[in-house]
C-alpha positions in Angstrom: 106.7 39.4 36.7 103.2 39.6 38.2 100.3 36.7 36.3 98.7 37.8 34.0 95.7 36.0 35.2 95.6 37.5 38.7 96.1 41.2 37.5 93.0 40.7 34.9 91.0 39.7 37.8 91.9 42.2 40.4 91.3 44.7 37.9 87.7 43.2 37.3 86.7 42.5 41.1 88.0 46.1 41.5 85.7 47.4 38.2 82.7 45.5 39.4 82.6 45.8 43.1 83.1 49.6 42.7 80.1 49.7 40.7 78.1 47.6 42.4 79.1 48.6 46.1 76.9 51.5 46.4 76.2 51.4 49.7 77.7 53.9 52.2 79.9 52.9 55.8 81.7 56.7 56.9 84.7 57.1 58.5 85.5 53.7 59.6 89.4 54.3 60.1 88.3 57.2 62.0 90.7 58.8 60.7 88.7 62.0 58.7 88.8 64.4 61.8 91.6 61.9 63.7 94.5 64.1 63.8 92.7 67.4 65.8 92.3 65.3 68.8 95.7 66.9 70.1 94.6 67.8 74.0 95.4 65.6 76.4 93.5 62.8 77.2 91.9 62.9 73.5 88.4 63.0 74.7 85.7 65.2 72.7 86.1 69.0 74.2 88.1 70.8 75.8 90.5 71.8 72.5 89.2 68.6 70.9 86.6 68.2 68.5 82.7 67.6 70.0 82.7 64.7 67.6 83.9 62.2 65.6 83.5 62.6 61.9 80.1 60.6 60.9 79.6 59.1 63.9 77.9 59.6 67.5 78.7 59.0 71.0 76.5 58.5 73.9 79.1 59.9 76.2 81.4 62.0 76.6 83.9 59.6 77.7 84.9 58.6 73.9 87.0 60.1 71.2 90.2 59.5 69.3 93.5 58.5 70.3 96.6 57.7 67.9 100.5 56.6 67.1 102.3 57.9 65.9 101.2 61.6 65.1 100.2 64.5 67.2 97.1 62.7 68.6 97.0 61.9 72.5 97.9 58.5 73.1 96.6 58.0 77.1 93.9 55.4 75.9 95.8 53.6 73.2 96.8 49.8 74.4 100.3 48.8 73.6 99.7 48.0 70.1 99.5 49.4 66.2 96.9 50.7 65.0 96.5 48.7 61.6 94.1 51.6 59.7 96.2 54.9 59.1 96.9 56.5 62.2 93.6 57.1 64.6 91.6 54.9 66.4 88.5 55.5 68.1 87.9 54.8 72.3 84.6 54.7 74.6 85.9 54.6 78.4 83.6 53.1 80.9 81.1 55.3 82.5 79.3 52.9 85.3 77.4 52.3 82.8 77.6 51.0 78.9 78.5 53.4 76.3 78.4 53.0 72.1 79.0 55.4 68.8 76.8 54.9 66.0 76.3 56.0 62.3 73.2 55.3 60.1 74.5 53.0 57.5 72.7 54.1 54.0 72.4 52.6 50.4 71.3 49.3 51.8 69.0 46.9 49.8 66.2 45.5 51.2 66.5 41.6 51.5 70.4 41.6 50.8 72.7 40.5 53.1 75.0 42.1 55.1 77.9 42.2 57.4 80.5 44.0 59.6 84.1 43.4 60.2 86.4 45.8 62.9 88.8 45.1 65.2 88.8 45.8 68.6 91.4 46.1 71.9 90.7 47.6 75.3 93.0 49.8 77.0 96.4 48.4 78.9 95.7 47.4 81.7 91.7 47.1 81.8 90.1 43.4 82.6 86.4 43.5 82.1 86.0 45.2 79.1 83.2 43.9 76.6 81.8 44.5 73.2 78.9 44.0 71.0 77.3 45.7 68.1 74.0 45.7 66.4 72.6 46.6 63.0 69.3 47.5 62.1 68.6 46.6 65.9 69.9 43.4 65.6 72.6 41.9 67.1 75.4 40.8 64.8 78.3 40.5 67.2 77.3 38.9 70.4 78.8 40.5 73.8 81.6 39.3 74.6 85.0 39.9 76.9 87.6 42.0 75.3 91.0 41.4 76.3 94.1 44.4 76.4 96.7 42.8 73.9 99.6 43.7 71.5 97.5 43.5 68.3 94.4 44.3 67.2 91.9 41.5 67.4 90.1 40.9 64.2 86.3 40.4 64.7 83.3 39.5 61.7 79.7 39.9 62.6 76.7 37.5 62.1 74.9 38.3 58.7 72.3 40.8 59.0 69.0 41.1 56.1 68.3 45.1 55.0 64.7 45.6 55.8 65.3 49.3 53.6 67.4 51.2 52.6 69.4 52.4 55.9 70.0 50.7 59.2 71.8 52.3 62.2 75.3 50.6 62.9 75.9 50.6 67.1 79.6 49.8 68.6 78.9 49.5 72.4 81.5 49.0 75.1 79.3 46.9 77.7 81.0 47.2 80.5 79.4 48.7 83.2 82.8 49.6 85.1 84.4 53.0 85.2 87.5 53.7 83.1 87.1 49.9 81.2 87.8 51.7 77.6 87.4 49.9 74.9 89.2 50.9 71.5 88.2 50.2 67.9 89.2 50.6 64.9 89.0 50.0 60.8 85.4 49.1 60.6 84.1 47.7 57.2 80.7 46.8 55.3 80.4 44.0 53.1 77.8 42.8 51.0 76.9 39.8 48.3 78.7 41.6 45.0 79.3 38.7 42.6 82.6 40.1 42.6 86.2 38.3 43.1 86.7 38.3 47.1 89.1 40.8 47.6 91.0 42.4 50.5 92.4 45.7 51.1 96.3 45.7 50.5 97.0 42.2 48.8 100.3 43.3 47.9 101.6 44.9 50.7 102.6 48.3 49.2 100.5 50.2 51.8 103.0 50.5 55.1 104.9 53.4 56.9 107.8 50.9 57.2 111.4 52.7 56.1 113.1 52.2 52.8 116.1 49.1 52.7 114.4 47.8 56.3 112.1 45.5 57.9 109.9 45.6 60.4 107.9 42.5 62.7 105.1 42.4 65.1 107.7 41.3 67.8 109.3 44.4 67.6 107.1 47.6 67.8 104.5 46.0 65.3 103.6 47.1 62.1 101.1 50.0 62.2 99.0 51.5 59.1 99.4 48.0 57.0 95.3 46.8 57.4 97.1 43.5 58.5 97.7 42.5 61.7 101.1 41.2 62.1 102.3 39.5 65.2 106.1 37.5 66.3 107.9 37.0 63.2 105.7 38.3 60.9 105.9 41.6 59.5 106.3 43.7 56.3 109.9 43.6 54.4 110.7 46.2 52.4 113.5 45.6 49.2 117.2 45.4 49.7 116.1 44.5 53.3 119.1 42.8 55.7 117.0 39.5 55.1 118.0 39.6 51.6 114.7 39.5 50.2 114.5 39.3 46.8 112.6 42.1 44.8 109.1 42.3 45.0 107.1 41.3 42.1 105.9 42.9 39.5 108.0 46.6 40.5 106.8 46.5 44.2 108.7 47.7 46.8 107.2 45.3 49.3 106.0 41.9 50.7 105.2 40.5 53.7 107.5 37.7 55.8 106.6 35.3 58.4 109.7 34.3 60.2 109.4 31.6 62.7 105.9 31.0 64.2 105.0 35.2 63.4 101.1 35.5 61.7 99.1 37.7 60.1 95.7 38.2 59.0 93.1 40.3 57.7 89.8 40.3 56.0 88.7 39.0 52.5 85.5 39.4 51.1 83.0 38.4 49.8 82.7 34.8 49.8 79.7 33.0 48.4 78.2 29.5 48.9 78.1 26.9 46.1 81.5 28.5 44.1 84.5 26.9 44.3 87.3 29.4 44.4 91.4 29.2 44.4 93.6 31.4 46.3 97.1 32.3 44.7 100.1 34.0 46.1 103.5 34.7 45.1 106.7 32.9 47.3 110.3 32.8 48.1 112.7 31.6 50.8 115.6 33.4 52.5 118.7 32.1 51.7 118.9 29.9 55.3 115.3 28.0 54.6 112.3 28.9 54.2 109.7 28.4 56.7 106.5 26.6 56.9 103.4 27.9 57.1 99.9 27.3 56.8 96.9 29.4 55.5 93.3 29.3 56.8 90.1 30.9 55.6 87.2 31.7 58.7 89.0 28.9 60.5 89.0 26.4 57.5 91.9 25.4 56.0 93.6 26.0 52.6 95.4 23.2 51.0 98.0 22.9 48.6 98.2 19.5 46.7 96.3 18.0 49.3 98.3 19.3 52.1 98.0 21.9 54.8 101.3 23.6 54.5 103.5 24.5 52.2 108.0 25.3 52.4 108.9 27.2 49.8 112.5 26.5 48.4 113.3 29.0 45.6 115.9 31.7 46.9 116.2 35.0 45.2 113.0 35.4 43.3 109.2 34.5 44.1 107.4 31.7 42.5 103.6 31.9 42.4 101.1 29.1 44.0 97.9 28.0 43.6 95.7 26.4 46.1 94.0 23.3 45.2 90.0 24.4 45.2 87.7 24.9 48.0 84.4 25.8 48.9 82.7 27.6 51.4 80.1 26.9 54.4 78.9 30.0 54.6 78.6 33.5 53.2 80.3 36.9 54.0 83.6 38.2 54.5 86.2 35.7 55.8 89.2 36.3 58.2 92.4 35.1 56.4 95.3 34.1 58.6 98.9 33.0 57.6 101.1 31.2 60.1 105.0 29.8 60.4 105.3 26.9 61.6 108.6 26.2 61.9 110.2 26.9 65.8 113.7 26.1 65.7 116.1 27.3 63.2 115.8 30.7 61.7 113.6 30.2 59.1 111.7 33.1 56.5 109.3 33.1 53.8 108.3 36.0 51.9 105.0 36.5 50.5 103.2 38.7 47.9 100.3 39.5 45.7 97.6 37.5 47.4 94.5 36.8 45.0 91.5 34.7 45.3 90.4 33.1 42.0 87.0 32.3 41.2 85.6 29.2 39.4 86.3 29.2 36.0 82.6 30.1 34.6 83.0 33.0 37.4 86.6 34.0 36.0 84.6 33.9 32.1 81.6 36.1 34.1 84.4 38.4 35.5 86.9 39.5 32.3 83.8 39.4 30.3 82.1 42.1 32.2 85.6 43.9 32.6 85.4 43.7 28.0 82.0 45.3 28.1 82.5 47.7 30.8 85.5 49.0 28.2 83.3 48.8 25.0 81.0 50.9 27.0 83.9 53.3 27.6 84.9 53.5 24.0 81.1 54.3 22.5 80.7 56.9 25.1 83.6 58.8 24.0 82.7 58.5 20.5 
């Protein structure tokens, strides 16, 4: 049964961030116009679309490969693509490359910031990234290496000076056919709303019914993490005899071993003290140690580091001890095994992050007047 506590405030972050998130990032999956880029290699022409839906290329070189689906693969490193199906490429020209959108519904004097991840094509050595906002540089350049997952990246926090600023991804590299490839670029922005992140429960996955599947083995494509080893998504009535997934879900993530996985979370706030709750359970030969860390800091459960979960056959929900933040913005959120011999699971579900208490009052009680608000209207 899912907490009570955790489904009032997803439902709350979700009610106020919508309303309060008004400014405007296109296309960031690239997946709007993804599926048309079916000639061979999957650059713009030549049977392809000229462009990519809301953005711009400076050359030619660039458009969409994807897996799996009718898309042209050619460019596409050996990894899943962890948003839907498409992801976007810029090959190396002699000279460096970018696409670009104008970013709108800023505020001036409000922060900002940009999260994406990146890969460069099998391969390539050399390849290099950086991106600006607003003509400033949020992600410094930097080398880019060709691996099997996705590599998570958050910018530097930019300041609006208006209402619009133009977003730049550049590939760097200044030699021919280095390709860089991106893919599920985000916005964030101060909300006052819970930190949230995009498929806490898992339920979003192209994974088969009764199965498993782990970044060792073909990776987990279209789940917004980024799985690697061991971890992966499980799906009910799995061979890992997994027990159900809370709350009437028919999935949950597993680290097995030293597997990972991460993604983003946003947005964090200094001077709040927040609590981050999940649910657990253990396969039936052990369950396996991990650790959880938030933008490199980590999360501690009754003053430790890690936690071993013991119960078998149903999850059991924990709560971190509090914590605090250094800085703002969106924060990479990375779960690990730790345990290398033996085969050892844990299943995991329903991530949350739970505010300070005042924050939590702040939260349902905007939630209450948001539906008193409903209920006038319609009279």
């Amino acid at each position: 049964m899912k907490n009570p506590i955790k489904l009032a405030l997803l439902a709350a972050a979700a009610a106020l961030t919508a309303s309060a998130s008004a400014q405007v990032l296109s296309n960031g999956g690239f997946e709007a116009n993804g599926l048309s880029f079916t000639a061979y290699p999957g650059t713009f022409g030549g049977g392809n679309p000229a462009a990519i839906t809301d953005w711009t290329a400076s050359t030619a070189n660039g458009g969409i490969n994807g897996s799996p689906g009718p898309q042209q693969n050619a460019f596409l490193p050996n990894a899943p693509i962890t948003q839907g199906t498409s992801a976007a490429f810029l090959q190396g020209v002699g000279s460096p490359t970018s696409l670009s959108q104008t970013v709108t519904g800023l505020t001036a004097n409000s922060t900002y910031w940009i999260t994406y991840r990146e890969n460069a094509r099998t391969g390539n050595t050399g390849v290099s990234s950086s991106v600006q906002l607003g003509g400033s540089t949020i992600v410094a350049d930097h080398a880019v290496a060709s691996t099997g997952l996705f590599q998570l990246r958050v910018s530097d926090a930019y300041t609006a000076t208006g209402s619009s600023a133009s977003l730049v991804l550049n590939n760097t590299s200044t030699i021919f056919d280095n390709t860089l490839v991106l893919d599920d670029v985000r916005l964030y922005s101060v909300t006052g709303a819970t930190p949230v992140g995009m498929n806490s429960s898992f339920e979003t996955n192209t994974v088969a019914a009764n199965s498993v599947q782990q970044g060792s083995v073909g990776g987990v494509p279209g789940a917004l993490w980024g799985f690697s080893g061991g971890a992966g998504i499980v799906k009910n009535g799995s061979i890992f005899g997994n027990p159900a997934a809370p709350g009437g879900g028919t999935s949950a993530a597993l680290i097995q071993n030293t597997g990972s996985f991460s993604d983003v979370y946003g947005t964090f706030e200094t001077g709040k003290q927040y609590q981050l709750t999940l649910d657990v359970a253990a396969r039936g030969g052990g369950g396996n140690e991990f650790s959880i860390s938030l933008g490199g800091q980590s999360i501690l459960f009754g003053g430790n580091g890690t936690y071993t979960p013991t119960n078998v056959g149903s999850y059991l929900t924990i709560t971190s001890d509090f914590f605090t933040v250094s800085s703002a913005g969106p924060k990479a959120l990375l779960f690990t095994g730790l345990n290398n011999s033996g085969d050892k699971t844990t299943f995991i579900d329903n991530i949350a992050i739970i505010p300070e208490p005042t924050t939590f009052a702040m939260l349902i009680g905007g939630l209450g007047a948001l539906a008193l608000l409903r209920r006038r209207l319609k009279v």
